[in-house]
N, C-alpha and C positions, 0 to 999 in steps of 0.2 A: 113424532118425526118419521116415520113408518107410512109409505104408500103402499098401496093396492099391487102385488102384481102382475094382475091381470088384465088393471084399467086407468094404472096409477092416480087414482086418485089417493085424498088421505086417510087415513086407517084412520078410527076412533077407540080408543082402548077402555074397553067394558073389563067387569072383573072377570070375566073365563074367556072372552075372547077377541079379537079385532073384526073391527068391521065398517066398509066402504056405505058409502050411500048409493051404490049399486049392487047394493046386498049381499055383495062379495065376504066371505067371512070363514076367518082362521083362528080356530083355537089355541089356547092356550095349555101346553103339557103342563103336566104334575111337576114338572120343576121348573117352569115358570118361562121357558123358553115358548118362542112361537113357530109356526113352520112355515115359511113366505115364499116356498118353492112350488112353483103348480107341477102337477105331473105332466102337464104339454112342454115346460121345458126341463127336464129331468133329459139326460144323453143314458142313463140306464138306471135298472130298474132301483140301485141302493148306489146315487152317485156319492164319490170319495170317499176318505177310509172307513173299512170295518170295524168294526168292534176291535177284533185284534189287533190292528194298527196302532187303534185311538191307546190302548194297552199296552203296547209295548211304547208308543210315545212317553207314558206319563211315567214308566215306569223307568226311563231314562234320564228324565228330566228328573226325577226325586233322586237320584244320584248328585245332581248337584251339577254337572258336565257343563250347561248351559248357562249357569246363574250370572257369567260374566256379561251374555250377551243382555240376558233379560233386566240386567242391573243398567246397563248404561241404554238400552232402549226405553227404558221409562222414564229415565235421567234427561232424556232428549225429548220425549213425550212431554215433561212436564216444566222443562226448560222456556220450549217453545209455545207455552199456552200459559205462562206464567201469571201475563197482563191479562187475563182474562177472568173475569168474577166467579164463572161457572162454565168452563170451557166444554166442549159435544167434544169428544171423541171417538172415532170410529176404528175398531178393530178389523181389515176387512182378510176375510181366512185365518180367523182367530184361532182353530182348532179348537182342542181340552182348555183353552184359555189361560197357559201356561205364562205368556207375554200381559194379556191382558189383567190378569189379576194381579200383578206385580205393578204394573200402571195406576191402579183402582188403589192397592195398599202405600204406592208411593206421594199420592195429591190426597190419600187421608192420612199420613205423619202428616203434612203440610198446612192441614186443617182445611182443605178446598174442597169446596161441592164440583160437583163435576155430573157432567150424564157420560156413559160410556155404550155403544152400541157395537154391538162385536158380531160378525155372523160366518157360518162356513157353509160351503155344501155339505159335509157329512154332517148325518142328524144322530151319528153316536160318537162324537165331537163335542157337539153345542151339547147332545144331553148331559156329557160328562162335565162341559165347562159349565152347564147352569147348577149341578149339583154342588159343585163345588165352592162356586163365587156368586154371590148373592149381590143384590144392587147393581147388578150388570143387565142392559139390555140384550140379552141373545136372540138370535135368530137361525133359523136354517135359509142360507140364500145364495144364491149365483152370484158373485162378481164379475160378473158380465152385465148383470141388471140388477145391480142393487135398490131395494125396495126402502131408499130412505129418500127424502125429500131434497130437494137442491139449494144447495148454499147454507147447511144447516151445521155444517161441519169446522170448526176451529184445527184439527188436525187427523188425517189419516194417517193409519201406519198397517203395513203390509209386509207379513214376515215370511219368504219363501214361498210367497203364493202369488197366480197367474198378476202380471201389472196390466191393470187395464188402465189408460192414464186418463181417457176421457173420461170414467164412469168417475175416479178418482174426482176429477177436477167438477165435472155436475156435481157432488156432495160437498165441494169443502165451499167454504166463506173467500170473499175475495182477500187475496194475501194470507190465506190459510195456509200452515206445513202439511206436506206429503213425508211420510219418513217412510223408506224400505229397505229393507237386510237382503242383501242379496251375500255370496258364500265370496271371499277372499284368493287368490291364484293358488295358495296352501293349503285352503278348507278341506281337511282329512285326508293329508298326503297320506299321511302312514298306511291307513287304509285302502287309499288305491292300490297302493303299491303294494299289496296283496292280492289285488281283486284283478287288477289289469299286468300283462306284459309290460307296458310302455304306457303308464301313467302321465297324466298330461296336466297342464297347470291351468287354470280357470281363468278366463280372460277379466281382464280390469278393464271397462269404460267410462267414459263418465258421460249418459247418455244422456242426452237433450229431450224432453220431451214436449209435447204442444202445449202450450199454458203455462208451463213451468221455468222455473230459474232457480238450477243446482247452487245451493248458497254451500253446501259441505258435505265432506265424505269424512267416515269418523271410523278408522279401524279399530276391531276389538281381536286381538289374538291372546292365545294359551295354549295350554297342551293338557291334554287326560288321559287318564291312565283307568284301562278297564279290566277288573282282575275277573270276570268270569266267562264263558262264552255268551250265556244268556245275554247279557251287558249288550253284550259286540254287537248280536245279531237283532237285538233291540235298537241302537245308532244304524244298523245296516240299512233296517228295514223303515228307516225315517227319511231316507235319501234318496234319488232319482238310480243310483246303480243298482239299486235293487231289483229294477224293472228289465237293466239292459247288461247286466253282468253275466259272462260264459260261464257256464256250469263248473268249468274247471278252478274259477277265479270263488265263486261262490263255497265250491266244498275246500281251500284252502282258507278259505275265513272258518268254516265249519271247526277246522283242527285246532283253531285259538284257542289256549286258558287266559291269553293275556294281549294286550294294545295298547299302544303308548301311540296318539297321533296328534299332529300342530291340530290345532281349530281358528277360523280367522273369518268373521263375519267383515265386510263394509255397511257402515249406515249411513246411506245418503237421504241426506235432507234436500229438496223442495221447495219453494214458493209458488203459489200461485198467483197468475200475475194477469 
């Protein structure tokens, strides 16, 4: 299900590596992921997170913080592909694959075969998410040009990462779900309101996109409680304020031993129409 992407044609998958009949040809790493990013479109030299990011992400999520989102995201993944013999699913900015392997372990309790194709820019992301989850298609890839084939897709799902709705809609099947997590008006008040003066609430839409027809918005809220700083600045550095927080809002998160703050994903579901 995999094209070229530098001529999209279709990939052929050998046992070490992929390859075009324009002799285009991507190997395969030691842990089983491929790389489907050429370096002409690369925006710099090691695009999306580092190593230490991919690290403090995972090291987050094994706390446990998330398990509420990841639980009814796969509940919704697997809801919505239920009629289907052998459902394509696509992870698109799947990260360490903290979402996607939860998906993978929830349609195998259910005893369904499934393909799952998961891809991120960051290539110490995918490496981490192919080490850990086996039978999963990983990729390293731009969601701006995804390097999968069109109409191959039963259901996307896209957790905090850029929405491209056309690229979305060239891969899914017609009448395919799109599902996306975007953060709730309270997604980590407590924490703003340490990091900012004048904390602000996150706007709720329910945006229309070309192709699509929003059938449902599915809130997930909770609260967590993070008893060390490590923890804190491990959720800090998972978040867009990391990028744009004043120094001053930064080193008062610094003096935490402790955070108690709401969490409140929306998952809205999609139809392609």
């Amino acid at each position: 299900m995999y094209i070229c992407p530098v001529c999209k044609k279709i990939l052929k998958e050998n046992e070490n590596n992929y390859l075009c009949k324009n002799g285009h040809s991507f190997d395969k790493a030691a842990e089983g992921y491929v790389h489907l990013l050429p370096v002409s479109k690369m925006h710099s030299k090691i695009p999306g997170d580092n190593k230490l990011m991919v690290n403090a992400r995972r090291s987050f999520f094994a706390t446990g913080g998330y398990d509420i989102f990841k639980d009814e995201i796969s509940r919704l993944v697997c809801n919505q592909t239920q009629s289907e013999k052998q459902p394509v699913i696509v992870d698109a900015g799947c990260g360490e694959g903290y979402y996607t392997g939860q998906v993978q372990a929830l349609l195998a309790q259910q005893q369904k075969s499934s393909r799952i194709l998961a891809f991120d820019i960051s290539k110490f992301a995918v490496k981490a998410a192919a080490k850990r989850y086996k039978g999963i298609n990983f990729s390293v890839a731009s969601i701006f040009d995804i390097p999968i084939t069109d109409h191959c897709a039963d259901c996307v799902m896209c957790v905090f990462a850029p929405i491209v709705e056309k690229e979305f809609y060239r891969v899914l099947k017609p009448g395919g779900t799109l599902i996306l997590a975007v953060p709730g008006p309270r997604h980590l008040w407590q924490l703003k309101q340490v990091l900012y003066e004048n904390p602000y609430l996150n706007q709720q839409q329910d945006i229309q996109y070309e192709g699509f027809i929003l059938e449902q918005r599915v809130p997930v809220k909770g609260e967590i409680t993070l008893n060390n700083n490590e923890m804190i600045q491990n959720l800090f550095s998972m978040t867009p304020y990391y990028y744009k927080t004043p120094r001053d809002g930064a080193e008062k998160l610094a003096q935490l031993s402790t955070l108690t703050t709401e969490i409140h994903f929306d998952l809205l579901v999609y139809r392609a129409v």
